[in-house]
C-alpha positions in Angstrom: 26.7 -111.0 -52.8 29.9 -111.2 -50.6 31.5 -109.3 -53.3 29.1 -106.5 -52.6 29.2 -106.5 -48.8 33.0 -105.8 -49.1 32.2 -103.0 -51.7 29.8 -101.4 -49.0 31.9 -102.1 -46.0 35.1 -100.5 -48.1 32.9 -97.5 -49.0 31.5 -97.1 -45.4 35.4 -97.4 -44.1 36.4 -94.5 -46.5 33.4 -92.4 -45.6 34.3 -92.8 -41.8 37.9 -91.8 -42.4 37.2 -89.1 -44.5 34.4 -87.8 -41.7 37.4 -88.1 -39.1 39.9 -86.5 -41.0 37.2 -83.3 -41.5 36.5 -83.4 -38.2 40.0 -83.3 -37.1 40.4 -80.3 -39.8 37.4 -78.5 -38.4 38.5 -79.3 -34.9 41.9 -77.9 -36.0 40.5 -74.7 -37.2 38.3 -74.4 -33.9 41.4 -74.4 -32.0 43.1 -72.3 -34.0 40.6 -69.2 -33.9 40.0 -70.0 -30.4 43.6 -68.9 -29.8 43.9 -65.9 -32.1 40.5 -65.0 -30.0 42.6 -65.2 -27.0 45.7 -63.5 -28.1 43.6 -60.7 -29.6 42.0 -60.4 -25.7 46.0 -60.0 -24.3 46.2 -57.1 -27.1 43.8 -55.6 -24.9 45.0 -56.4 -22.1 48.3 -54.5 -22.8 46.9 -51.4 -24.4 45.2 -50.2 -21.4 47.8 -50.2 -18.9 50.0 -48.5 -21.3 47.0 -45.9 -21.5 46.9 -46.2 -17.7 50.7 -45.2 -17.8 50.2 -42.6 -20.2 52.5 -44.0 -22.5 49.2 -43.8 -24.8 48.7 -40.1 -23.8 45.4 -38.4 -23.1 45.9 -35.2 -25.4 42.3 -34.9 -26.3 43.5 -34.8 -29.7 41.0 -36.5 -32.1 43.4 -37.7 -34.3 45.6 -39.3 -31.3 46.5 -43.0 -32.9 49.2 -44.9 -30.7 49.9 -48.3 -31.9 52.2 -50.7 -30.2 54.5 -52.9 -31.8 55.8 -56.3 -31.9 59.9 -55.1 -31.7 62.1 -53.9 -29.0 62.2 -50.7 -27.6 64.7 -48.5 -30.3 63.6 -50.3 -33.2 59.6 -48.9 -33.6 58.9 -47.6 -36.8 58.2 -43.3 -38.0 55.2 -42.9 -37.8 53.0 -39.4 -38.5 52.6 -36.2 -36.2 50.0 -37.2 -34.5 50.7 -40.6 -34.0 53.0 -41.9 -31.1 54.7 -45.0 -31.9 55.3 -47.8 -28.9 57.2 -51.0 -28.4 55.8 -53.8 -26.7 56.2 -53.9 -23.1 56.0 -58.0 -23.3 59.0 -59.9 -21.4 61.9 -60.8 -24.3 61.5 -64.0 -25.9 58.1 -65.4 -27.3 55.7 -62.5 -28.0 52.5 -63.2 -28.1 51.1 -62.2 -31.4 48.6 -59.5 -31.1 50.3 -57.0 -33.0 53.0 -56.8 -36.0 56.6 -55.4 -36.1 55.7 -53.1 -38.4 53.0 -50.8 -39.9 49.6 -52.3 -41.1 46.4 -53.0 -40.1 47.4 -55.6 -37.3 49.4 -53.4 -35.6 47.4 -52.9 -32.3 46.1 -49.3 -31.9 44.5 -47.3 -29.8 42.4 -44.2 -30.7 39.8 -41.8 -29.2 36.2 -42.8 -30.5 35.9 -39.8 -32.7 32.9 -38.9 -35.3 33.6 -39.3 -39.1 35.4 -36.6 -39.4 37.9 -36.7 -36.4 37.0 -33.5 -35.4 35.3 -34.3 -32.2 36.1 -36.5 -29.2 33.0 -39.0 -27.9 32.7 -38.8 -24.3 30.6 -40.8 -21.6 28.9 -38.8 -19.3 26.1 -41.0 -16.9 24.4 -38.1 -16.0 23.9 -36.9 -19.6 20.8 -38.6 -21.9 22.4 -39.5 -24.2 25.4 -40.5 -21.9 27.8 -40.9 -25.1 28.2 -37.3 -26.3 31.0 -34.8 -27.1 30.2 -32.1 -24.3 31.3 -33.5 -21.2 32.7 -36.9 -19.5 35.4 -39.3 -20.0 37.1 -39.7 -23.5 36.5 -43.1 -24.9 39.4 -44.9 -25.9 39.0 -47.4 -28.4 41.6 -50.3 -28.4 42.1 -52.6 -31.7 43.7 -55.8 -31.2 44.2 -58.6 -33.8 45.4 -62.2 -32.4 47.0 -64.2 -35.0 47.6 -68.4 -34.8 48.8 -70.4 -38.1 46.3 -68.7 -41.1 44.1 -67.9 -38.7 43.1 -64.3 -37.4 40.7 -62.3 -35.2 39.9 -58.8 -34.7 38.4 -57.5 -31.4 37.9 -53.4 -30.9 36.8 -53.1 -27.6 35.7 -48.9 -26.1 36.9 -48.5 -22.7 36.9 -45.3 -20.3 38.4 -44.3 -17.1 36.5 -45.2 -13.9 34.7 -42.1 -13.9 34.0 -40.2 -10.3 31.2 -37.6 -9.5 32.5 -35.8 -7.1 30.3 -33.4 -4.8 32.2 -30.1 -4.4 30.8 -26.9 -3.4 32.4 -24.3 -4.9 36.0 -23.3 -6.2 37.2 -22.7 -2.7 35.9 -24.4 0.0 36.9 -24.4 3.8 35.8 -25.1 7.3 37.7 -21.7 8.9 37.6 -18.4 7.7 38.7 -17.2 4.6 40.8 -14.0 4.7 41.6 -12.4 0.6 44.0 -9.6 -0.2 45.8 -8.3 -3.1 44.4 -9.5 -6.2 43.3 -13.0 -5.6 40.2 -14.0 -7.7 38.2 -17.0 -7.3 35.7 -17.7 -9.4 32.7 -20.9 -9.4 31.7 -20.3 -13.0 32.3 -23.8 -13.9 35.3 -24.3 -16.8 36.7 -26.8 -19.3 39.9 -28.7 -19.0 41.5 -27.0 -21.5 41.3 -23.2 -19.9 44.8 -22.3 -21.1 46.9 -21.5 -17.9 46.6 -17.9 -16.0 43.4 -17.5 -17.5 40.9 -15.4 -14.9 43.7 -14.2 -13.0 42.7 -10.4 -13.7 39.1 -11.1 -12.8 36.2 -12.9 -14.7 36.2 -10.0 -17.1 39.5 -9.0 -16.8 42.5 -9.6 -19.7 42.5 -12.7 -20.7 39.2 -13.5 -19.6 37.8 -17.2 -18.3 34.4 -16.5 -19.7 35.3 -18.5 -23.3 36.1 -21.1 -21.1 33.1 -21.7 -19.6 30.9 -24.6 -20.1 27.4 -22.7 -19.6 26.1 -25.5 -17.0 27.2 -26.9 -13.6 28.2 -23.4 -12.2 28.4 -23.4 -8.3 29.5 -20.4 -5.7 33.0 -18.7 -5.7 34.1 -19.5 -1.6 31.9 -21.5 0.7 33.1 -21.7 4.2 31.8 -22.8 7.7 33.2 -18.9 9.1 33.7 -15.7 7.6 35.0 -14.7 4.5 36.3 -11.5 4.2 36.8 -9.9 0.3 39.7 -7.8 1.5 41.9 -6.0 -1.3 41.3 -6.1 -4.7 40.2 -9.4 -4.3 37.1 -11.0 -6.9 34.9 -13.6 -5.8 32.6 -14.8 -8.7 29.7 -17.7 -8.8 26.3 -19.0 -8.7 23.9 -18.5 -7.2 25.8 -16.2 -5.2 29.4 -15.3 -5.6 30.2 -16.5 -2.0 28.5 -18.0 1.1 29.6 -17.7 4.7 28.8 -19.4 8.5 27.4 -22.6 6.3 27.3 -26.4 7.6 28.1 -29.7 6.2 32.1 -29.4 5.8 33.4 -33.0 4.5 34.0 -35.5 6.8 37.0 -36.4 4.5 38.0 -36.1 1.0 36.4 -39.2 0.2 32.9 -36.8 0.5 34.1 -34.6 -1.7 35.4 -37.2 -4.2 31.6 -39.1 -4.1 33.4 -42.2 -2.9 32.9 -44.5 0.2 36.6 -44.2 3.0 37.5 -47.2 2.5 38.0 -46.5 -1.6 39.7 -43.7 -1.0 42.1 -45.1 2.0 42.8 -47.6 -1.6 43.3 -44.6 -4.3 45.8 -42.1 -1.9 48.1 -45.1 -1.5 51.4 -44.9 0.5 52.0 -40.9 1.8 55.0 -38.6 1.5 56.6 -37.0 4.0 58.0 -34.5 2.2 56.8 -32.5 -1.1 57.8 -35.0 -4.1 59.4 -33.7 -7.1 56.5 -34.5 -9.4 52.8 -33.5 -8.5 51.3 -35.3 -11.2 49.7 -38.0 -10.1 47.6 -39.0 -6.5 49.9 -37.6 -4.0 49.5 -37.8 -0.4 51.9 -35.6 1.7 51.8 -36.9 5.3 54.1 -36.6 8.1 53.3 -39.4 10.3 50.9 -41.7 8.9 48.1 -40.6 11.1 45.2 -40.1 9.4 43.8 -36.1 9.6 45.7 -35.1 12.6 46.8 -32.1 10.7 50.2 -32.6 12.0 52.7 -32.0 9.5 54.0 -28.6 7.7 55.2 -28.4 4.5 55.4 -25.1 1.4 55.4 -25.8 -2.3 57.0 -23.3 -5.0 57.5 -23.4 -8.7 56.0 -26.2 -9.6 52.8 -27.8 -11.6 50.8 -30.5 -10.8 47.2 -32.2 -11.3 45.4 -34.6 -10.6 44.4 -35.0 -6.1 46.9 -33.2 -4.2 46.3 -34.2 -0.2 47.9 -33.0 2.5 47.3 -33.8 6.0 48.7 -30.6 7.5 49.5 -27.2 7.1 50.6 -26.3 3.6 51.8 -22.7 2.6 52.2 -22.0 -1.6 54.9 -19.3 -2.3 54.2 -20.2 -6.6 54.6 -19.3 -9.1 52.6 -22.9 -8.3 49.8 -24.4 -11.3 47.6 -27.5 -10.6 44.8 -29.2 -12.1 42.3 -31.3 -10.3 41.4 -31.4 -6.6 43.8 -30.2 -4.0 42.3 -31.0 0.0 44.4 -29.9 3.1 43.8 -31.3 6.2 45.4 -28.2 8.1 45.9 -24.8 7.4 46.5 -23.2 3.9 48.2 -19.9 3.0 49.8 -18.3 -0.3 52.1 -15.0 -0.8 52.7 -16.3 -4.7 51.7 -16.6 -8.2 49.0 -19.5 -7.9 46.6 -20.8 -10.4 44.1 -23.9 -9.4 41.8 -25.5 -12.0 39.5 -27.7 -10.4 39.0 -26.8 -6.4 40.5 -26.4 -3.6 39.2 -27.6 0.1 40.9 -26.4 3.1 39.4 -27.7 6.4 41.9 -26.0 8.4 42.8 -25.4 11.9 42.6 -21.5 12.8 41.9 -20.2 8.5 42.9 -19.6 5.1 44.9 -16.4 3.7 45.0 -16.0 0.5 47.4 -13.0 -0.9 49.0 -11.8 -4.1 48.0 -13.9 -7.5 46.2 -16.0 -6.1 43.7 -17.9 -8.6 40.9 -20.5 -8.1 38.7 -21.2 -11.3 36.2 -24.4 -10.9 36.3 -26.7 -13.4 34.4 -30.3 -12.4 36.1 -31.8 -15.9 39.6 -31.0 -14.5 38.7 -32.9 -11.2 36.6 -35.9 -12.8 39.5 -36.1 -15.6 42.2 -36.1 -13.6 41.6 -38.3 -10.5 40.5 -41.1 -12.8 43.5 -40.6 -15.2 45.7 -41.3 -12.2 43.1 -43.7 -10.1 44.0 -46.1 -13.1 40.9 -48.0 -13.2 39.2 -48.8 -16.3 35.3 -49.9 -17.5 33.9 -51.9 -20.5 31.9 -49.9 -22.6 31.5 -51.8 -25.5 33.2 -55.3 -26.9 32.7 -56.8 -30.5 34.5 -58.8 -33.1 34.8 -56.9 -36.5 
């Protein structure tokens, strides 16, 4: 009988130990994935500021792949056309491992969400039912990040877009004083995609090298909307719906925040610190401002041969001499006049002080993608769409 009670206390003993030792296996393991979950999370986390950067750049080509490696800058590896190969932008010395140092699939990638064919771009457009379609709205990135710890691996692909804005415009050129054309200046409120190659419309709607191609067939607003007159002097075109143009109207912006859809205080956040003079690169949110007061339309300043996009504001008068291209929203605060080549995709606002003269090549086509497209590429702020585990 003792003999037995040992047996059955041994066996019990070996049982227990072999429970713990599982456990502490299992336990192990947890941990283990836990971490690669975590690591495959700070893949994410670097992939979209590089996008944010535009290190991962926003061509619109479906078969855009960037993938960022685990090596130092000099030493990524050759990838294909239409791939861009990146180095990690983690601090020397232990890299977390969410990517590889070379090609394979645990390199961490980013790609447009394209259909089967990668053809077609998938956009996200709130206002559209479905939203997620491949008309109109913000390209959706899709970011694929694989944590590694010990064996153990996890894969996350997470869909993320740009903030998106809905900006309330009301028509390609919009101002609060009178608007005097001459020469050949066409503005036109047919509304355009982003990819209107440049100078497009500048000999009229119907003119060589038309913008009609262009146009996305919904969304159309009027040519020139202003509180005054607007006089069509020249050979000037003015082009729109419902009505090509609209003078002596009311309900000019308070501020560009109205015509951006965003409350003041957001927007005091997004123009950041102002320029007192014109920078050197217009490619971005640039605020031009000569003395930090706020819509005193105090400063001066004239822009030539140069390209730009995204929100060009200038608090003051601001005189274009081209040849001058932008894309997006440009506002002034003061007066605006133009004796150049200029081309404007997006809109222009001018709230002015005594009008607006617009002479020469003077261009204006609307396009509410080139405005929505590139404030938020240059806001920098980024939305969830979608998050699994593959």
């Amino acid at each position: 009988m003792a003999l037995l009670v040992l047996l059955v206390i041994s066996a019990v003993c070996a049982a227990l130990m072999l429970s713990v030792q599982v456990e502490t296996k299992i336990s192990g393991r947890d941990e283990r994935r836990s971490q690669a979950l975590s690591l495959a999370e700070a893949g994410v986390a670097e992939a979209i500021p590089r996008i944010r950067s535009g290190e991962v750049p926003d061509t619109l080509n479906p078969r855009m792949a960037a993938q960022i490696f685990l090596v130092r800058p000099g030493n990524v590896p050759v990838l294909g056309g239409d791939s861009i190969a990146l180095a990690t932008a983690q601090p020397a010395g232990s890299w977390l491992t969410y990517s590889t140092p070379g090609r394979g699939g645990q390199a961490l990638t980013v790609t447009y969400r394209t259909d089967a064919a990668r053809t077609a771009i998938y956009r996200y457009d709130q206002a559209k039912n479905p939203p997620i379609q491949t008309a109109t709205g913000q390209p959706i990135y899709v970011v694929t990040s694989t944590g590694r710890k010990g064996t153990d691996t996890r894969t996350v692909i997470t869909e993320v877009i740009q903030k998106p804005f809905n900006p309330e415009i009301k028509a390609a050129l919009v101002a609060d004083v009178d608007i005097r054309f001459s020469g050949n200046t066409v503005v036109c409120g047919y509304n355009h995609r982003i990819d209107t190659p440049l100078w497009y419309g500048e000999f009229g709607r119907d003119g060589l090298n038309s913008c009609v191609p262009y146009e996305t067939g919904e969304g159309d607003l009027l040519g020139a909307w202003s509180s005054g007159s607007i006089d069509p002097g020249g050979a000037s075109e003015q082009a729109g719906q419902p009505v090509p143009s609209l003078s002596n109207q009311t309900g000019f912006y308070t501020g560009p925040w109205d015509a951006l859809g965003i409350p003041q205080a957001d927007f005091s956040s997004l123009a950041g610190a102002p320029y007192t003079a014109v920078p050197a690169n217009l490619k971005g949110i640039v605020t031009i401002d000569n003395d930090g007061v706020g819509q005193n339309q105090s400063g001066a300043w004239g822009i030539q041969a140069t390209s730009g996009e995204g929100l060009l504001y200038v608090d003051g008068d601001l005189n274009l001499t081209g040849p001058f291209t932008y894309k997006g929203l440009v506002y002034v605060e003061g007066n605006l006049s133009s004796t150049g080549h200029i081309w404007v995709l997006g809109s222009v606002i001018v709230r002015g002080k005594s009008g607006v003269k617009l002479a020469g090549g003077a261009n204006v086509l609307y396009s509410s993608e080139a405005i929505r497209l590139a404030v938020a590429t240059y806001a920098g702020q980024f939305v969830t769409l979608s998050w699994r585990e593959k």
